[in-house]
N, C-alpha and C positions, 0 to 999 in steps of 0.2 A: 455947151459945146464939149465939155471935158466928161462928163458922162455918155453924151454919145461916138465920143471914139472906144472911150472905156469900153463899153457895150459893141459895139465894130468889133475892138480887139479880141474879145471875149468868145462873142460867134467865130471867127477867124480861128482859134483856137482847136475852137470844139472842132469848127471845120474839117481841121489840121489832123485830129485825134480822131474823127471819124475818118477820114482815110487812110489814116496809119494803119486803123485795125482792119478794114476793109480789105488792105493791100496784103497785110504782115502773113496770112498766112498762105499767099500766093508764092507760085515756083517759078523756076527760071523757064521762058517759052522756046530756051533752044534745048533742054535735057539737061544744060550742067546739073551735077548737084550743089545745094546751097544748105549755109547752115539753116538748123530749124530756129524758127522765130518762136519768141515768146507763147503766142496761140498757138503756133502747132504742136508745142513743148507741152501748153495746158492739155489740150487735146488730146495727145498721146498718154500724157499721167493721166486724165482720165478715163479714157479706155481700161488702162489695165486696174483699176477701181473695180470697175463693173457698175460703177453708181451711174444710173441715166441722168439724174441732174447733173450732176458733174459734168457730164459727155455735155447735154445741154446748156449748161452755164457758158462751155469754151465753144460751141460751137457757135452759139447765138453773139459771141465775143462779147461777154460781159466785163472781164474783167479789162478791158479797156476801157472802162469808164470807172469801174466801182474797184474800192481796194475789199478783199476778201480772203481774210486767212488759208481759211480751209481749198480754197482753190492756187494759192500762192498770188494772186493778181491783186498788183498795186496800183490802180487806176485813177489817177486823182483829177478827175472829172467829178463823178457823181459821189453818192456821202459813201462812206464805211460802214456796207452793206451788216457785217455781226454787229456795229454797233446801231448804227439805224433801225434797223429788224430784231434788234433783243428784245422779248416778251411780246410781241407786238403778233396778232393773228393770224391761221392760214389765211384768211377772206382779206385781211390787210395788205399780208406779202403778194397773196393772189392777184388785188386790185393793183396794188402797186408797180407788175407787170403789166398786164393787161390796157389797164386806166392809168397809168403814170402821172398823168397832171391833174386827176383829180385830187389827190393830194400827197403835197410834194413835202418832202423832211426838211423842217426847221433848217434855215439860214442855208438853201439851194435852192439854183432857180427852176424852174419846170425844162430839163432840159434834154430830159430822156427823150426819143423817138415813143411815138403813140401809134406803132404799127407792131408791136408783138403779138400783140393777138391774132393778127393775121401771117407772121412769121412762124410763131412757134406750135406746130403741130399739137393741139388739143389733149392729146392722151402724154404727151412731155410737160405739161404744165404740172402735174402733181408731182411728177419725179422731181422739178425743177422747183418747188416751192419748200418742199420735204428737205432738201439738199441748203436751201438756204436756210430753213427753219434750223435745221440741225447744226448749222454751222453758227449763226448766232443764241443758239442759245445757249 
């Protein structure tokens, strides 16, 4: 019994934290202005980068789950993406998008969404892999 509420709670959570990012970078529907959220904050330092992963990392809202230096996002959902991804390969980082639960980083559970591959526009995979590459290593 006490593991399956654990597990309830847990979903519930993610739940919670997948709407938060979902919402965070939404604006007000009558005009006010509104301060900027965490994401659009990411978003906007990215742009002026010029780094496409970067622009990709915030726009895909990653760092709502994963914590990631080099982007500023403390997401403690998913592992810590430069230490997870240190030495580990393009084809790795690569799968680890794409195919997420095919294998999942040591003491986490398979919890990322397994639709980026069809989210993230094909020719932004390299920028976006390049950008984490670079950031953990």
């Amino acid at each position: 019994m006490r593991a399956t509420t654990l597990a309830a709670g847990g979903l519930a959570c993610v739940g919670a934290a997948m709407t938060i990012a979902a919402f965070a970078g939404g604006g007000s529907s009558s005009g006010a202005t509104t301060t900027p959220t965490a994401p659009s904050a990411a978003r906007a330092a990215a742009a002026t980068t010029g780094d496409r992963g970067a622009e990709v990392f915030a726009e895909q809202g990653c760092g709502g789950c994963h914590t990631f230096a080099p982007a500023n996002a403390r997401g403690g959902i998913g592992p810590d993406l430069a230490l997870s991804l240190n030495g580990k390969s393009r084809d790795y980082v690569l799968e680890s998008i794409v195919a997420p639960n095919r294998v999942v980083a040591a003491g986490w559970n398979d919890l990322m969404p397994a639709d980026f591959a069809q989210k993230i526009a094909p020719e932004d995979l390299d920028p976006l892999v390049a950008y984490l590459m670079k950031g953990a290593g």
